[in-house]
N, C-alpha and C positions, 0 to 999 in steps of 0.2 A: 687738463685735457692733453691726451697723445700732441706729441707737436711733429707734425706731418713736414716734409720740404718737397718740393719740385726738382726732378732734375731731367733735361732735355737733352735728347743724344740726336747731334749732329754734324756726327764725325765720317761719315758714309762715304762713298762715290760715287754712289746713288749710279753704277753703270748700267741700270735699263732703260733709265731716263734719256740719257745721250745728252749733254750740253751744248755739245756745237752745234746739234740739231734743233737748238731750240733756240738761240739766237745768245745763247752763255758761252764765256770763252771754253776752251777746253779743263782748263783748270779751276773752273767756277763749281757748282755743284746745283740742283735740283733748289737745295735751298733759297737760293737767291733768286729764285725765279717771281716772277712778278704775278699777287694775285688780288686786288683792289685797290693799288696802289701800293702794296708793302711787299715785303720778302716773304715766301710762306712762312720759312723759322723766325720770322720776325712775330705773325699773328700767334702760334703758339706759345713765346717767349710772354707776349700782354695775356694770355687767355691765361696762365699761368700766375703772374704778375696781380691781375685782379681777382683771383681765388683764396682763399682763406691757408694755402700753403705760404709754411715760415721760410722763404728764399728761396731761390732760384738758380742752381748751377747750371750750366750749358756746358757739355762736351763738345769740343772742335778735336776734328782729325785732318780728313782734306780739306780745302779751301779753309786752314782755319780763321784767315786773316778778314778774308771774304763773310765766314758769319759772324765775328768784330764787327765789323764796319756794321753789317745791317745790322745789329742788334744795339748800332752806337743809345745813348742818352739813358739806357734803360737801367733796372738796378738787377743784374743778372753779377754771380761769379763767372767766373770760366775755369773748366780743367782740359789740360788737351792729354789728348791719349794718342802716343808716338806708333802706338800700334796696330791702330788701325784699321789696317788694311788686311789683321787675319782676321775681323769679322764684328759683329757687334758684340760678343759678348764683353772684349776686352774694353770696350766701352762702358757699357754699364759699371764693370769690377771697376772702372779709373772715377765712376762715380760717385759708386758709392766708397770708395775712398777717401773721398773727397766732403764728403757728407758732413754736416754740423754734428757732434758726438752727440747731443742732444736730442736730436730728430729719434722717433719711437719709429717711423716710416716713411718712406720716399714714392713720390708717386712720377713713376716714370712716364714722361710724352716722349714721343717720336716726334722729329722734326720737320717729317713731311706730311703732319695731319695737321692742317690750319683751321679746319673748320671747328675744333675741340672749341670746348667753352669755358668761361670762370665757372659754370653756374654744373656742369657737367663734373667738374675738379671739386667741385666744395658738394656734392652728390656722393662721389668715392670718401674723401674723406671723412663725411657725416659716418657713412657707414662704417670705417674703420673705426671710428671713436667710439662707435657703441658695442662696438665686438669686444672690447680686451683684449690685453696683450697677449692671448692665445692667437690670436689672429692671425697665419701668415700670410696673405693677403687678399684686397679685394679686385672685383675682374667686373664691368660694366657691361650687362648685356640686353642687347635689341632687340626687341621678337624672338628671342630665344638663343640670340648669337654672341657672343663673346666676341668683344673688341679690343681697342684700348682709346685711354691709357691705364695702366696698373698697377693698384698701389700697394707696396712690399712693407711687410710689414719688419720689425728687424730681429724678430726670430729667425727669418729665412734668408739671412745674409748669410752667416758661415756656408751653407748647403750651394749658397751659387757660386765660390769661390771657385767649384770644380768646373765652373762655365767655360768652353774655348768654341772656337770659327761665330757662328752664326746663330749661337743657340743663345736662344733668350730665357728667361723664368721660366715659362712656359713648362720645360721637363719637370723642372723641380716642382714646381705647383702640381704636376700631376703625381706624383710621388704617394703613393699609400700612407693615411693619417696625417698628410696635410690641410690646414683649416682654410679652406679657400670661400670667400663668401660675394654673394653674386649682389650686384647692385643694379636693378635694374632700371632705363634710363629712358627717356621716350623721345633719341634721337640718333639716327642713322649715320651721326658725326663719327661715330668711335668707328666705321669701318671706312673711313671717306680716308685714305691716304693715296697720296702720290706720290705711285711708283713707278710712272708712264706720261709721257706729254701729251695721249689721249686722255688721263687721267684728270691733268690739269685742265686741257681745255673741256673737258667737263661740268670740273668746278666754275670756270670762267663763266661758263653758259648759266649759274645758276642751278646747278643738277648737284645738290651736293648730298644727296644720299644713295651715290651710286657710286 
């Protein structure tokens, strides 16, 4: 079987969030924010964790030390990516750097979607298993929409290496004669990210497919 890993980017600054506004020091992040008692990147870290993905990397960039701590006890790596601040893709690239040479694909989470599931994770991966290693990867969609997280397959590594500021897979998956294959999913989780402290106190309220 493909052997799939995890790897969660939560190197951000998450500046639409506002921290001080939300009661996080200035130099905290979104991440640490409290959502049933845990860190968001803390929920995504276990959703991850109990999925059938072989390991677990975390990217830190801001607050790296801050998503340490909350992700203390757990069996995650860490890679941090000094660079940050031009955007996410250099994140990703510090990922998959990073990556078990092993892994046939990596199914990237965001760290500000906590409501993702084990059961949501091992859905993507089924699907990438039964594709073959043509597969560049698979993309989760809800009623018709495309969310995440997305799992790459590692044909389409070289092709993102040309990745820079804020641009994720996304282009290269659109690319003419790439095998992108759709998994469909019957939860509004893959578009539930917080990127807004309305966002959160959304989720808080129980609204978590908005």
């Amino acid at each position: 079987m493909p052997r799939v890993s995890a790897l969660v980017l939560a190197a951000g600054r998450a500046t639409r969030f506002g921290a001080a506004a939300s009661g996080l020091a200035a130099e905290s992040t979104k991440l640490l924010a409290d959502l049933d008692g845990k860190p968001l990147v803390r929920h995504v870290a276990l959703a991850a964790l109990g999925s059938r993905a072989a390991g677990v990397t975390v990217v830190t960039g801001h607050a790296a030390e801050g998503v340490r701590q909350a992700l203390a006890g757990l069996d995650v790596g860490f890679v941090h990516n000094p660079d940050f601040a031009t955007g996410m893709a250099s994140s990703l690239l510090a990922g998959l750097a990073a990556l078990d040479p092993r892994a046939c694909g990596v199914l990237v989470l965001l760290g500000d979607m906590p409501c993702i599931t084990s059961a949501i994770i091992d859905l993507l991966i089924a699907r990438f298993e039964g594709a073959g290693a043509a597969c560049d990867a698979v993309v989760p969609v809800f009623e018709g929409r495309q969310g995440n997280p997305v799992l790459l397959g590692r044909a389409v590594f070289p092709a993102l290496s040309g990745l820079s500021g804020d641009q994720g897979a996304r282009r290269v998956l659109a690319e003419p004669g790439r095998t992108v294959l759709a998994c469909p999913v019957d939860d509004a989780a893959i578009e539930a990210d917080v990127d807004t402290r309305e966002a959160l106190e959304r989720l808080r309220a129980g609204k978590r497919g908005v």
